[in-house]
C-alpha positions as CSV (number, residue, x, y, z in Angstrom):
1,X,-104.6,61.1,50.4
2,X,-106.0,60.4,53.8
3,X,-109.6,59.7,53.6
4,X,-111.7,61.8,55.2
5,X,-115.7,62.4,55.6
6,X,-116.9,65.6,54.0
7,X,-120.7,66.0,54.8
8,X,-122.9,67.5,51.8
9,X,-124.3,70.0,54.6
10,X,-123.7,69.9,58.4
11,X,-126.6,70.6,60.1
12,X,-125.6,70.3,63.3
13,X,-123.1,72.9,63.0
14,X,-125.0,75.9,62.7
15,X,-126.2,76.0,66.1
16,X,-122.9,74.3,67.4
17,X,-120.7,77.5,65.7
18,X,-123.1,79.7,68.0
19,X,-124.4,77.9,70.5
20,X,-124.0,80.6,73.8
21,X,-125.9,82.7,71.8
22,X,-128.6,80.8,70.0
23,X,-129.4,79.4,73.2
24,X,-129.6,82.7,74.9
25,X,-131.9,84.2,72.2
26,X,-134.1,81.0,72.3
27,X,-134.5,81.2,76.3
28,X,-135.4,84.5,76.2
29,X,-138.0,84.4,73.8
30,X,-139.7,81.6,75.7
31,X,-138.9,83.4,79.1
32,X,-140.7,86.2,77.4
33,X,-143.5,84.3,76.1
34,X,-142.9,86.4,72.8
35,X,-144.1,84.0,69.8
36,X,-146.1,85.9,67.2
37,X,-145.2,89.2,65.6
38,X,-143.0,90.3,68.7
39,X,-140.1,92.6,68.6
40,X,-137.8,89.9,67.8
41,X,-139.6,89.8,64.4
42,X,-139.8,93.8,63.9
43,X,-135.8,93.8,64.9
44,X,-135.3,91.2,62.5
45,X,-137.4,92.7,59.2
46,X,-135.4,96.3,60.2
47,X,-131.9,94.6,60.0
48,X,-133.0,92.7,56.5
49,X,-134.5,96.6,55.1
50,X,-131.1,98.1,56.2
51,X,-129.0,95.6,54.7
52,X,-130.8,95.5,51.1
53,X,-131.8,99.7,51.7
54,X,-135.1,98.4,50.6
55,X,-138.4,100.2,52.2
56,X,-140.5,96.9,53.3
57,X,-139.6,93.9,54.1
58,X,-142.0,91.3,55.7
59,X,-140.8,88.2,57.4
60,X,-143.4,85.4,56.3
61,X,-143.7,81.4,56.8
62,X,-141.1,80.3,54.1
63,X,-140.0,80.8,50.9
64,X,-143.1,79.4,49.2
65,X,-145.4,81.3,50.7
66,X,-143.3,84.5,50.3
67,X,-143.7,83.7,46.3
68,X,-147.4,83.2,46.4
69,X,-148.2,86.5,48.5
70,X,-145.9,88.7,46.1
71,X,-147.6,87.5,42.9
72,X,-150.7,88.4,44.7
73,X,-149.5,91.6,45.9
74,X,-149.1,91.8,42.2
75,X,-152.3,91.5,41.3
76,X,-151.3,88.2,39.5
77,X,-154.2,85.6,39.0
78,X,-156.7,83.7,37.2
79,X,-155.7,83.9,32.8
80,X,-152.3,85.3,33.6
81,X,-148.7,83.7,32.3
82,X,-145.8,84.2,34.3
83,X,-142.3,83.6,32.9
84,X,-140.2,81.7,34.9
85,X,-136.8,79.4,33.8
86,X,-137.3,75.2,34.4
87,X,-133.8,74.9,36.4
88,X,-135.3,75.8,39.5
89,X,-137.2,74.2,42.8
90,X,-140.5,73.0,41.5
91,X,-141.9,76.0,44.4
92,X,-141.1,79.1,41.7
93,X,-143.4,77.5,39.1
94,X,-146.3,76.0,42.2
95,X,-146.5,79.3,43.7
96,X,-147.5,80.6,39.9
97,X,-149.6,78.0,39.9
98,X,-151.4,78.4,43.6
99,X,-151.5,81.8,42.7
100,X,-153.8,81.2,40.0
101,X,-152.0,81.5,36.8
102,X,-149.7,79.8,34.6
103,X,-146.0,78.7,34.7
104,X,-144.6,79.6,31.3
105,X,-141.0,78.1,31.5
106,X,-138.0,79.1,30.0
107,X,-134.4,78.0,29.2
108,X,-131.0,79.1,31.2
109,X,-127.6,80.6,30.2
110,X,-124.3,78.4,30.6
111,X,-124.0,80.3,34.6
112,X,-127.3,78.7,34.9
113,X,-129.7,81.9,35.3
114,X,-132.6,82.7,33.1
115,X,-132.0,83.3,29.9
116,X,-133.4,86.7,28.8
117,X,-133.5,85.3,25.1
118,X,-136.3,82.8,26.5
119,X,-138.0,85.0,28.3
120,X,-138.5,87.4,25.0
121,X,-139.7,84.3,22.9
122,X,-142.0,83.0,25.7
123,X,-144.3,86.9,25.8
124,X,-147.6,86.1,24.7
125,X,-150.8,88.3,25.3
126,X,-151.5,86.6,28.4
127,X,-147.8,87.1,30.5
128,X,-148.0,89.6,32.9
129,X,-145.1,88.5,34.9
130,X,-141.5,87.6,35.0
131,X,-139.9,86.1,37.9
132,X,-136.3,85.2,37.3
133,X,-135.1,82.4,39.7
134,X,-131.7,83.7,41.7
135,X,-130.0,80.9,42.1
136,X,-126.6,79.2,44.0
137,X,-125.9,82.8,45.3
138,X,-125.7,84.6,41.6
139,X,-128.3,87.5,40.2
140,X,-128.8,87.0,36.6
141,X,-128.3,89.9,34.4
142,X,-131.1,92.5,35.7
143,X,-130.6,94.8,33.1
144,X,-131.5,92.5,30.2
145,X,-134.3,90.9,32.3
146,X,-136.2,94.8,33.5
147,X,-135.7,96.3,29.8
148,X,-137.9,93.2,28.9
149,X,-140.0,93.9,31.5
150,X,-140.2,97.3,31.0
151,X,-140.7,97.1,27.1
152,X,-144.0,95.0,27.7
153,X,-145.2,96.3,31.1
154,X,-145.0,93.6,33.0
155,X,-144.2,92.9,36.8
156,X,-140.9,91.5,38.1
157,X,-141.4,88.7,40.7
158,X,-137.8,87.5,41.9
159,X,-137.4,84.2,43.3
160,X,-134.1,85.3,45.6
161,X,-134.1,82.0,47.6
162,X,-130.6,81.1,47.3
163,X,-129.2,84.6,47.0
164,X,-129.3,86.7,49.6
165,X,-126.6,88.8,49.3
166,X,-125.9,88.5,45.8
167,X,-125.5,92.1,44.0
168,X,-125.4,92.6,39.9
169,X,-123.8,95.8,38.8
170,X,-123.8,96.9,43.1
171,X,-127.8,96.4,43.5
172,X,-128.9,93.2,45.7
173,X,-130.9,89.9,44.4
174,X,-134.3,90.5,45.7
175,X,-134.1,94.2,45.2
176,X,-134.5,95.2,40.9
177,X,-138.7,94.6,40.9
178,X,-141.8,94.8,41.7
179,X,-141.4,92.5,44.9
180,X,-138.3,90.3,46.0
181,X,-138.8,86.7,48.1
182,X,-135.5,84.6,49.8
183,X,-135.7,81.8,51.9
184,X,-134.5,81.0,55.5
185,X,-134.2,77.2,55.3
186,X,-131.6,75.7,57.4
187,X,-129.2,75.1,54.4
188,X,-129.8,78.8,52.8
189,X,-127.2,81.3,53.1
190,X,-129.2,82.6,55.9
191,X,-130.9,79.8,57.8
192,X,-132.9,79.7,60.3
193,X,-134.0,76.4,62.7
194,X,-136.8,75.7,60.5
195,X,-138.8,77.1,58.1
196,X,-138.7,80.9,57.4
197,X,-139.4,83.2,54.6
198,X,-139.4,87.2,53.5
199,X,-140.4,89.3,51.0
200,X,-139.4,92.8,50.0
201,X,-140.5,95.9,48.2
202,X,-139.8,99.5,47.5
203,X,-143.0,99.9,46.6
204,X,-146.1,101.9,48.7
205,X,-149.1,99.9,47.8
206,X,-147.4,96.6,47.2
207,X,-145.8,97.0,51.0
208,X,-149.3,97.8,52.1
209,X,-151.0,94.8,50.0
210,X,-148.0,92.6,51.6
211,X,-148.4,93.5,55.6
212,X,-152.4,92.5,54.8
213,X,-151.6,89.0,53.3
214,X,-149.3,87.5,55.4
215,X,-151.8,88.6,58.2
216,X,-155.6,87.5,57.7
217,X,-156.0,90.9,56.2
218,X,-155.7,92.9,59.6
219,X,-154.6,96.3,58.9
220,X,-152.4,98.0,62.3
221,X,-155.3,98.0,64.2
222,X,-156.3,94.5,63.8
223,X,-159.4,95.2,61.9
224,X,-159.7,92.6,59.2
225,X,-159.8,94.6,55.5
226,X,-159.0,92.0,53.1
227,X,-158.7,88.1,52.7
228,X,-155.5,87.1,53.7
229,X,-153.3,84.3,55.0
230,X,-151.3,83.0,58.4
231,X,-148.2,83.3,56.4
232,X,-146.2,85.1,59.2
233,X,-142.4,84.5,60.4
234,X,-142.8,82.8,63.6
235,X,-140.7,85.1,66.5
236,X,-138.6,82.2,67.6
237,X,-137.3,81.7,64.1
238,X,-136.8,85.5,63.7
239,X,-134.5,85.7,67.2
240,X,-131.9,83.0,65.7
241,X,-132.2,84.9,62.5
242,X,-130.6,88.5,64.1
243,X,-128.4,86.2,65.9
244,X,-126.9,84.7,62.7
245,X,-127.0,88.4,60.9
246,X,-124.3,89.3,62.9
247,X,-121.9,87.4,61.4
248,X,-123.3,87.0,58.1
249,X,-120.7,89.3,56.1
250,X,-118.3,87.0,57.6
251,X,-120.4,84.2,56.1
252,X,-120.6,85.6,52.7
253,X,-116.7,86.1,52.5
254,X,-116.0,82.6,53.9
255,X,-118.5,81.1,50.8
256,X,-116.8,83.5,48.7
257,X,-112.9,82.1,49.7
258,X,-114.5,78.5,49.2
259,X,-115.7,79.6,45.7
260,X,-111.8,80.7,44.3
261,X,-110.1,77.2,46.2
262,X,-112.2,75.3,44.2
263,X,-111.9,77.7,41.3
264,X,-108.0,77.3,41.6
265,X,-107.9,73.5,42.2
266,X,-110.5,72.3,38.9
267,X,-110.3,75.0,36.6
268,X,-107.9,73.5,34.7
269,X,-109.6,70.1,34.1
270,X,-111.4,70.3,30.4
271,X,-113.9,67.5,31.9
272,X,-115.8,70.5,33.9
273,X,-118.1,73.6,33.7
274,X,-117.4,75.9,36.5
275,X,-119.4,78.4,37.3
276,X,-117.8,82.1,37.4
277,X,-115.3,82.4,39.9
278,X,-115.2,85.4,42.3
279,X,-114.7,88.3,40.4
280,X,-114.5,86.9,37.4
281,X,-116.7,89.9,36.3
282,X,-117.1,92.9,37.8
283,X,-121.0,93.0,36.8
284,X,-121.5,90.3,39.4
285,X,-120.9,89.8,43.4
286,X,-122.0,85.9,43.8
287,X,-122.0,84.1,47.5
288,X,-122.0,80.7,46.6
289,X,-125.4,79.2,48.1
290,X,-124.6,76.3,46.0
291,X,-121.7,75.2,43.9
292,X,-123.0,74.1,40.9
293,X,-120.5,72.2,38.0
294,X,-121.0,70.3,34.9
295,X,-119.1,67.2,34.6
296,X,-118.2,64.7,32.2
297,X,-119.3,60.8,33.5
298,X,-121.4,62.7,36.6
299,X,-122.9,60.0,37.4
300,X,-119.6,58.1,37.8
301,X,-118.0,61.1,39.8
302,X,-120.6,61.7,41.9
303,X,-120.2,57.8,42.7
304,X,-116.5,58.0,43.3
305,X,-116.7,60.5,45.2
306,X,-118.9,59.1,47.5
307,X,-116.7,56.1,48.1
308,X,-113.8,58.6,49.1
309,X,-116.4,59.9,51.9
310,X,-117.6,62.8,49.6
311,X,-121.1,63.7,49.8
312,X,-122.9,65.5,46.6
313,X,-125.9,66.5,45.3
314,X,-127.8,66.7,42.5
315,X,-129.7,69.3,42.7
316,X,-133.7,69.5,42.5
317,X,-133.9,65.7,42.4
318,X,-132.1,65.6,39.0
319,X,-135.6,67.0,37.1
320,X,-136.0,70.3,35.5
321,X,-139.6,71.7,36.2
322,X,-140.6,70.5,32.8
323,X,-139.5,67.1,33.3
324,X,-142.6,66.4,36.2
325,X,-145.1,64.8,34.4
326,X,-147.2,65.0,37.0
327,X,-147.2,69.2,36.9
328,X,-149.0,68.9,33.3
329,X,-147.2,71.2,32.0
330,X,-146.3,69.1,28.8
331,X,-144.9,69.8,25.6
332,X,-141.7,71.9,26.3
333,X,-138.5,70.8,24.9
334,X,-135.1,72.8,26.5
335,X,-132.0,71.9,25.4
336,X,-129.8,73.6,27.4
337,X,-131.5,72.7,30.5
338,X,-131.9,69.0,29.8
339,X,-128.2,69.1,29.2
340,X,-127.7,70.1,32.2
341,X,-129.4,68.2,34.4
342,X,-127.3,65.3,32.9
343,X,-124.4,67.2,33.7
344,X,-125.0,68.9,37.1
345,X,-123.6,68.2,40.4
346,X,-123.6,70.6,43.6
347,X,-120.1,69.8,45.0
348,X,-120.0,70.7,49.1
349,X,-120.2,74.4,49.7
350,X,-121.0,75.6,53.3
351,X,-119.3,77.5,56.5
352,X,-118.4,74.6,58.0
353,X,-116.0,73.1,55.7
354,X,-112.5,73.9,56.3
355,X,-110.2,74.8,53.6
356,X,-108.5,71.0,54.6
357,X,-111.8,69.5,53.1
358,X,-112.0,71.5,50.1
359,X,-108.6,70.3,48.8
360,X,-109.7,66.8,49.6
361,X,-112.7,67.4,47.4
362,X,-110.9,68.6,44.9
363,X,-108.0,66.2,45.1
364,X,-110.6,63.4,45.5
365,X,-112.1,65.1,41.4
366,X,-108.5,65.6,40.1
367,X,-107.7,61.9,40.8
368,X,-111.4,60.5,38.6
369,X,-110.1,62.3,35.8
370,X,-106.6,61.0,36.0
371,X,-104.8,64.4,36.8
372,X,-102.5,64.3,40.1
């Protein structure tokens, strides 16, 4: 094979695939003068509503802070557990934290979700919450997770960072509880220039609890009612956002297409844990924020790989939430997510890759485990 360079994530080429129009909707916000909780935000949390059919949706400062204002929403706090799974960003567990209570972690399933048999185990007196983590573009398996829920009265918090999108049995990521957060970062499945967050709800008085938070606790009127924070999206931010809506169906389908070449090209090598291929069950609509394998000698692959001008990742910094010593968490012992995170490796999965570099990817994997 010709070698070629296969960026992890290119950066420059979201604003490059849309440039006429990005830099339209930036000049006319700053014509406008339009910068905090304009119409380009309202626009924005409409389009987001519509698409999940959800009743609230708020556009906040980024995916952190769309966690901690949901658990508060929540009436989460001081003395309370919250149920959450250690293969995740280290912000699922803080924002438990920040939010006043305590991270109560939990093993995954071999598609890398939450594992509803963990979350059982881990109720104690104190849980009041659970928030399964959504991740690389997948919805674990809601109806396990809300029968738990359900059976012990607590809230559902989801972490829907890296799944906007993502439907189990036809019902979006973001959408099955109490309140449901995603995250605009550049490399997201919607990304914004910056930092950017949201969080949704079908819920009256948790809609109503949200608006205050994100907003100094001024009600319409701007009379301050409640604490609250400056956790709002800023306008500029929401302006690329509708821009990059309109073609984010498109987006979706692209990851999706990407998912099945590398489905097709690796699934036959014994070395490797794939994760479900499109449609591989009809419970599940995944969009590939991330893909995620296992692989035999990772460390040696992901090295390989790089020589041949393949970028990877190992995703979270290689560490499980439970594996920070610094968090104090202690004492937790996870097999299958320790196993994991020996194993993991996020190969290149974005709209810019063409389907030239995928083969090249997988050609470049085929030829470290001696198959042609």
């Amino acid at each position: 094979m010709v070698q070629r360079q296969v960026p992890f994530f290119n950066y420059r080429a979201l604003f490059e695939a849309q440039e006429q129009e990005l830099t339209a909707a930036v000049v006319d916000v700053m014509r406008r003068g339009a910068y905090i909780l304009q119409q380009d935000l309202a626009d924005f949390e409409k389009r987001l509503r519509e698409f999940l059919g959800v009743k609230y949706a708020f556009g906040v400062a980024d995916g952190t802070n769309a966690l901690i204002i949901a658990l508060q929403a929540a009436g989460i706090g001081r003395g309370d557990e919250v149920i959450v799974p250690s293969h995740t960003y280290v912000a699922s567990a803080a924002s438990i934290h920040l939010a006043g209570a305590t991270p109560v972690l939990v093993e995954c399933r071999d598609d890398h979700m939450i594992d509803p048999a963990g979350v059982r185990a881990a109720i104690t007196a104190r849980t009041r919450a659970i928030m399964p983590v959504q991740l690389n573009g997948r919805t674990a398996a809601m109806d396990e997770i809300m029968a738990i829920a359900g059976e012990h009265e607590l809230k559902v918090i989801e972490d829907a960072a890296q799944a906007l999108g993502s439907r189990f049995r036809g019902r979006f990521a973001g959408t099955f509880g109490a309140a449901g957060t995603y995250s605009f970062y550049p490399a997201k499945l919607l990304g914004c220039f910056g930092d950017g967050g949201g969080v949704v709800t079908n819920d009256d008085a948790m809609g109503e609890r949200l608006a205050l938070l994100r907003d100094h606790g001024r009600d319409s009127q701007g009379e301050v009612v409640s604490w609250g924070t400056n956790s709002r999206l800023d306008n500029l931010q929401a302006a690329i956002l509708n821009v990059k809506f309109r073609s984010f169906a498109a987006d979706l389908e692209r990851r999706r297409r990407l998912a099945a070449m590398y489905d097709e090209g690796l699934r036959d090598l014994a070395e490797l844990l794939l994760p479900p291929a499109p449609d591989a069950d009809p419970d599940h609509h995944d969009v590939y924020q991330n893909y995620e394998i296992e692989a035999e000698r990772r460390d040696d692959l992901k090295q390989h790989l790089e020589k041949h001008g393949v970028r990877t990742i190992i995703q979270f910094g290689g560490k499980a939430v439970h594996q920070y010593p610094g968090l104090g968490l202690g004492g937790y012992r996870l097999p299958r997510t320790e196993l994991l995170y020996r194993r993991a490796l996020l190969l290149p999965m974005n709209t810019s890759l063409s389907d030239a570099d995928v083969e090249y990817v997988v050609g470049c994997i085929r030829g470290f485990y001696g198959r042609s």
